[in-house]
N, C-alpha and C positions, 0 to 999 in steps of 0.2 A: 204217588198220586195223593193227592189232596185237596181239599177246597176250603172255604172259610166263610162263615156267615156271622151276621151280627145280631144276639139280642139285646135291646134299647130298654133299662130300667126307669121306667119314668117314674119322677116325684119319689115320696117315700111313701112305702108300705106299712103295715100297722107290723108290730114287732116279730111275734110266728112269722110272718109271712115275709122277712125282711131277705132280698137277695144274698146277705150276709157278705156286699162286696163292702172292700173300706171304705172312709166317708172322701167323697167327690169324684167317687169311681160308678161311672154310670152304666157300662156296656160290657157283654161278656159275646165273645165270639169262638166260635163254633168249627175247630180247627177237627171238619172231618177225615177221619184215616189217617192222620195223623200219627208218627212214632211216638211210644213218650219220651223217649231222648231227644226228639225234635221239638217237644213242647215243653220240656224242660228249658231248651237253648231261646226257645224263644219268649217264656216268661222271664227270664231273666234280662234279654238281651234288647228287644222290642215290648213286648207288651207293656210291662213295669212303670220302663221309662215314659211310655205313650199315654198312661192314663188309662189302660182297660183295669176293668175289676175280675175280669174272669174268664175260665175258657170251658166249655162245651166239648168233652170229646166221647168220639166212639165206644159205644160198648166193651166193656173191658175183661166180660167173660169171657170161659173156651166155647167156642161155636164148632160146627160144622164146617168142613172143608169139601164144596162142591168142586168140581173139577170140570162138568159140562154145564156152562162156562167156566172158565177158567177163573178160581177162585172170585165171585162178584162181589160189589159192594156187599149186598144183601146178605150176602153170607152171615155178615156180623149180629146179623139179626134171629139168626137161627140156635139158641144155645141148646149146648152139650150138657154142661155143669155151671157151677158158679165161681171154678177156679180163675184165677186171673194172669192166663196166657194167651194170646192171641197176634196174630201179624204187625201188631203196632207194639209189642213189646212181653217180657215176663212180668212177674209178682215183683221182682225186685225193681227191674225200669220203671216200673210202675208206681213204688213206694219212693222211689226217688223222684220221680216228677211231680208226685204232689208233694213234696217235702221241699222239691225246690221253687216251684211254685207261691206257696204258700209262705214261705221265707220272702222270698221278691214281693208280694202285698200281692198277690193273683191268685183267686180262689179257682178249684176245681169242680165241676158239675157234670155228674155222670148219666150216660145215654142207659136207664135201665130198661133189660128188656125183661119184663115178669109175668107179662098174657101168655106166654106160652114158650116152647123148645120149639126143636127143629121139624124139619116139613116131615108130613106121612111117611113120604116117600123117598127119607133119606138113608134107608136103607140100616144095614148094622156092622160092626166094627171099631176103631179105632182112628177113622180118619175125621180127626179132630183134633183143636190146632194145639192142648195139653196132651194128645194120645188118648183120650178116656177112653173106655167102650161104654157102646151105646147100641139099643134096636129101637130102632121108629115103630118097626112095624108092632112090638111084641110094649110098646111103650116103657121101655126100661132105661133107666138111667141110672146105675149105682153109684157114678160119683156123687149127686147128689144126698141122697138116693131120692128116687121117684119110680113107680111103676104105675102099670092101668090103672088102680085106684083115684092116682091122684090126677084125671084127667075129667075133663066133660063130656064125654062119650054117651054118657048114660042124659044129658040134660040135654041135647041137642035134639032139636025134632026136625031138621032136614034130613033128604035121604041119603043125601052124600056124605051131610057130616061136616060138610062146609058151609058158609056161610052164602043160603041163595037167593035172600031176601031182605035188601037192608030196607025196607021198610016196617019187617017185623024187628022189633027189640030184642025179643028173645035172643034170637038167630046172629043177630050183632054181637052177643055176648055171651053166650052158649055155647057157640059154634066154632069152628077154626075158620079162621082168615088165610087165606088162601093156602089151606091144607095143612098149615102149624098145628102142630097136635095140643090143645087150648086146656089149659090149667084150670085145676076145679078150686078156683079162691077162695070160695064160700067154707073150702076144709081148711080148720086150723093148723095142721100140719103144712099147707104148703104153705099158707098163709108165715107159718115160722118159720119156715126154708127161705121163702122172700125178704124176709125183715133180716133173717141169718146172714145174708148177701150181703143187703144194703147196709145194715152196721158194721160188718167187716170193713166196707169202706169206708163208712164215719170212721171208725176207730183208725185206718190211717190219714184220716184228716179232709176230707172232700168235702163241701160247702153244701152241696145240695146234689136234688139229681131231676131230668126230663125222661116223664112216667112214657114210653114209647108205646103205643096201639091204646091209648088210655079210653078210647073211646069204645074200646070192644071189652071193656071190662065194669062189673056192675060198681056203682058210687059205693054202694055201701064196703064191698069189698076191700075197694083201695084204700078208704077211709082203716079200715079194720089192719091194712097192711103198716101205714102209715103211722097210726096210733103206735105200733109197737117199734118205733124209730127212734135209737137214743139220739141226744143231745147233741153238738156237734165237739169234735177236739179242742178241748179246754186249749192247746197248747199254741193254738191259731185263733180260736174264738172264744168268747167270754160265756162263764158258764152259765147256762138252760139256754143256749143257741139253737132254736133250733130251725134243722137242714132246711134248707130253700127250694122246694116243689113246682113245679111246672110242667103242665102236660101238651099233647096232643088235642086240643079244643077245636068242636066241629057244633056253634053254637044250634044249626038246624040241621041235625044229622038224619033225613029223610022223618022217621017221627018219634028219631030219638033227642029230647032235646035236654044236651049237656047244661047249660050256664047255670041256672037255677041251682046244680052241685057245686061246680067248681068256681063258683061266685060267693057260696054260703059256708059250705063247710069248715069246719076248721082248719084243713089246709088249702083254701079257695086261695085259686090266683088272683093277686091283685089286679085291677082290672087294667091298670098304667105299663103292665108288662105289653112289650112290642118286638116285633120281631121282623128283621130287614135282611134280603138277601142282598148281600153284596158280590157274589159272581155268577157268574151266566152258568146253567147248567152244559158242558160240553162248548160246543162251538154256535150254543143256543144261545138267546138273550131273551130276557123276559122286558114287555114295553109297560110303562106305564101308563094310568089314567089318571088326572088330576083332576080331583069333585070339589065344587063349594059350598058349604053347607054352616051356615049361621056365623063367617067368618073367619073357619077354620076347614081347611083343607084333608083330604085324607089319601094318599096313593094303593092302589089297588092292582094286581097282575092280573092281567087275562090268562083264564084257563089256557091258551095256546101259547107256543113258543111263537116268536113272528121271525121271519125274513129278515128282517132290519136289522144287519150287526156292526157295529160297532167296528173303526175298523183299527186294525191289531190287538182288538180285544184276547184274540187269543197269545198273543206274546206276552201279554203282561204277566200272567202268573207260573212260577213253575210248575204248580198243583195243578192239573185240571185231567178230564177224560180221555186224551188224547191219546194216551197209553193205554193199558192194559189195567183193567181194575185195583189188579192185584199188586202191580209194581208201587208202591211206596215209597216215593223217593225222598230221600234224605236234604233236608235243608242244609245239609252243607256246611262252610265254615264261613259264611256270611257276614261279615264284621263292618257293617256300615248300613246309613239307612236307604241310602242307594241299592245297594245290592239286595238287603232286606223288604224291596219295593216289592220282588218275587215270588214273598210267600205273605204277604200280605194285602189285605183288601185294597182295590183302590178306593175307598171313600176312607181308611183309616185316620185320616185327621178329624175324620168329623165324630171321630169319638171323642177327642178334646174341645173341640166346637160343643157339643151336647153336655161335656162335664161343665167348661166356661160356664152356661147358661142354666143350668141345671137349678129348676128355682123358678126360673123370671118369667113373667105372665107373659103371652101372646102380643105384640103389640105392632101399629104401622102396616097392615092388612093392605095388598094391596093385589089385584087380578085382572085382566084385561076383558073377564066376562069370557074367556077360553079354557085355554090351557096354558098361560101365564100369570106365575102368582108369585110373590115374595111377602113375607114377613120379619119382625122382631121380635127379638126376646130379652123382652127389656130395653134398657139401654147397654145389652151385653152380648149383642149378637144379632144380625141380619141375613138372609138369606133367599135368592131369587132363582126361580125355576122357569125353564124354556119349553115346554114339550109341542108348543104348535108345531107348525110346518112353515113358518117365518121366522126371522128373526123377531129378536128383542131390543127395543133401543129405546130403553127409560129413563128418567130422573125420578128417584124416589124419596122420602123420608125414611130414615136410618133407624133415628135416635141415635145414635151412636157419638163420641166425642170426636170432634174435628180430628182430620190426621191421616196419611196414608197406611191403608189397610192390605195387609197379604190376602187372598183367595185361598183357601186351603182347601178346594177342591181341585185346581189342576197345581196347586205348589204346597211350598209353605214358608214360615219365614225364618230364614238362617242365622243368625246373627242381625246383620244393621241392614239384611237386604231380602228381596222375596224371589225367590226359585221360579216364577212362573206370577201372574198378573196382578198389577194392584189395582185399589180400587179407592179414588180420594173422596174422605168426606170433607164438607166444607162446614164451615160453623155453625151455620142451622142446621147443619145434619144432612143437608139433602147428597145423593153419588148419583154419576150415570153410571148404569151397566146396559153393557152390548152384550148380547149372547147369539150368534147363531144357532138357527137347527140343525146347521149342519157342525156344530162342534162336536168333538169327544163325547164331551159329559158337557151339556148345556145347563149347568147349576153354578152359579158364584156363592159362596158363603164366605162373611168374613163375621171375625170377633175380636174383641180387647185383647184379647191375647196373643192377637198375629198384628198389632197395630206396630210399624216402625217406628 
């Protein structure tokens, strides 16, 4: 089981704050539950080759092992210690995928979870995915070590202890989030257990990491965690590198309101950082909404999952819910890009469409005053969206140089020929494109670099 999502580095960042992927590598996607021997084969094998700069995976500490249900995603959320074993792999699988990773030009970026351990009520013993022992209830954790002390217990002013008010501040960050027994950051000791963690990972080589629950934890804190972050591995990146940060942003979190931190700080996310799901949760699809606002578009998901699915959306990927949380299936021995369709996104070419373009200003705007829109980027890339409830049957302005162009959203181009539609510019530049509503994926994109 697995899934895969994209985040989109746009422009450059001021140097601290730089993705740390190599140069014209724009996008790092997010291969979650993934084994690392499966993200090993596939930096090497696909990613590399295809132009991503990075990959995004699962928490890499030992967690808890629930059992009602049957080990769930969430689990991984819940840590034990800061050892690094867990269903996706040991300390050693571990040090070898970012070793081979990082060799192939594919940085690594860790899911860390440091707001808190595992749930109240996860009870004590050893079932956790290193063996540690642990008591929830007695808040003891020796492979760390951590005990009560090092907890919020004593700052929390709900009665339960949880979080029963996201309108108070406090309580968002004081409190445990749905019963996680909530780390007292503000102590320099845990404070150096967390930094202890996350340099253990610099030091085998990791790019950066995504702060998890970052919203339930106070600014000053993570700052405080942060600062004590070495450099990254001299042996992958050049020295005072430092790790590329990204959190959980909730710009108007009831009346807690993040940007103003993570816009300023020293380790503030660049504001160019974007983030794109490329598969449907389950057998669910998330619909878009296309806005226009000053000439540039922006797509947006509705809070709901809708009805509208896609059809064999579910065959395309091997990774998805349709199993059993726990089952992790092995990518296999995959040796082509065909077969590799499986565990990769379907928008995956538009990772090299985005690096193509990576640069070029907006240009050749163009919208029906709906929910069809197309633009350029530059004279290095165009790209047109269908989302009404009618077809699309335009002639547009490209910029683009005369010449038959692959579509690399339903193809791509093979050699002297295109897998799936082309699209001819003529010497002013102007193409038609048809799109149905009722296609697959109602987006054409093409660029110089899919031109025959």
């Amino acid at each position: 089981m697995g899934i895969c999502f994209l985040l989109l580095i746009a422009g450059v960042c001021w140097a601290q704050y730089n993705p740390n992927t190599l140069p014209g590598r724009t996008s790092i996607v997010h291969l979650f539950e993934w084994r690392w021997a499966d993200i090993a084969l596939e930096c090497e094998r696909y990613l590399a080759p295809n132009g991503f700069g990075g990959v995004q995976i699962s928490p890499p500490n030992e967690n808890v092992i629930i059992t009602d249900p049957s080990q769930p995603w969430w689990e991984r959320y819940q840590p034990v210690s800061y050892k690094l074993c867990t269903r996706s792999g040991n300390e050693t699988e571990f040090r070898d995928m970012v070793t081979r990773c990082n060799n192939a030009g594919v940085h690594i970026y860790v899911d860390a979870v440091i707001n808190h351990m595992c749930g109240a009520n996860a009870g004590a013993g050893n079932h956790a995915t290193c063996g540690s022992y642990f008591n929830a209830k007695t808040e003891d954790f020796p492979a760390v070590p951590y005990s009560g002390w090092d907890f919020n217990d004593g700052k929390c002013k709900s009665r339960s202890g949880d979080v029963e008010n996201y309108h108070d501040v406090s309580q968002v960050r004081d409190c445990r989030l749905v019963s996680l027994l909530d780390l007292a950051l503000e102590k320099d000791y845990v404070r150096s257990k967390v930094a202890e963690y996350m340099n253990s990972l610099i030091d085998i080589g990791v790019a950066g990491f995504r702060i998890d629950a970052a919203k339930h934890m106070w600014p000053g804190d993570v700052k405080a965690i942060l600062d004590k972050l070495k450099d990254l591995n001299t042996r992958w990146f050049s020295a005072g590198t430092k790790p590329f940060i990204y959190q959980e942003v909730i710009f108007y979190f009831f009346n807690c309101t993040l940007q103003p931190y993570f816009l300023q700080t020293r380790y503030r996310l660049s504001p160019t950082v974007q983030v794109m799901l490329c598969l449907s949760w389950d057998r669910a699809a998330f619909r878009f909404k296309i806005y226009r606002n000053l000439r540039r578009f922006r797509m947006e998901a509705e809070n709901k999952f809708t009805a509208r699915l896609r059809k064999n959306e579910e065959n395309r990927f091997k990774y998805n819910f349709a199993s059993k949380p726990n089952n992790i299936l092995s990518s296999g021995s995959a040796s082509s890009l065909k077969q590799l369709t499986a565990v990769a996104c379907v928008f995956r070419n538009m990772v090299i469409f985005r690096n193509v373009v990576d640069g070029q200003p907006f240009s050749n705007w163009w919208d029906n005053g709906s929910n069809q829109v197309a633009f350029g980027r530059g004279n290095k890339g165009f790209i047109v969206f269908n989302n009404d409830d009618w077809s699309l049957n335009v002639t547009l302005q490209t910029g683009l140089p005369a010449g038959t162009y692959c579509d690399v959203i339903s193809g791509q181009k093979k050699g002297d020929r295109c897998t799936a539609a082309e699209v001819y510019v003529a010497a002013d530049g102007m193409a038609d494109f048809l799109i149905s509503n009722e296609d697959e994926d109602p987006f054409i994109a093409i660029h110089v670099d899919a031109k025959l």
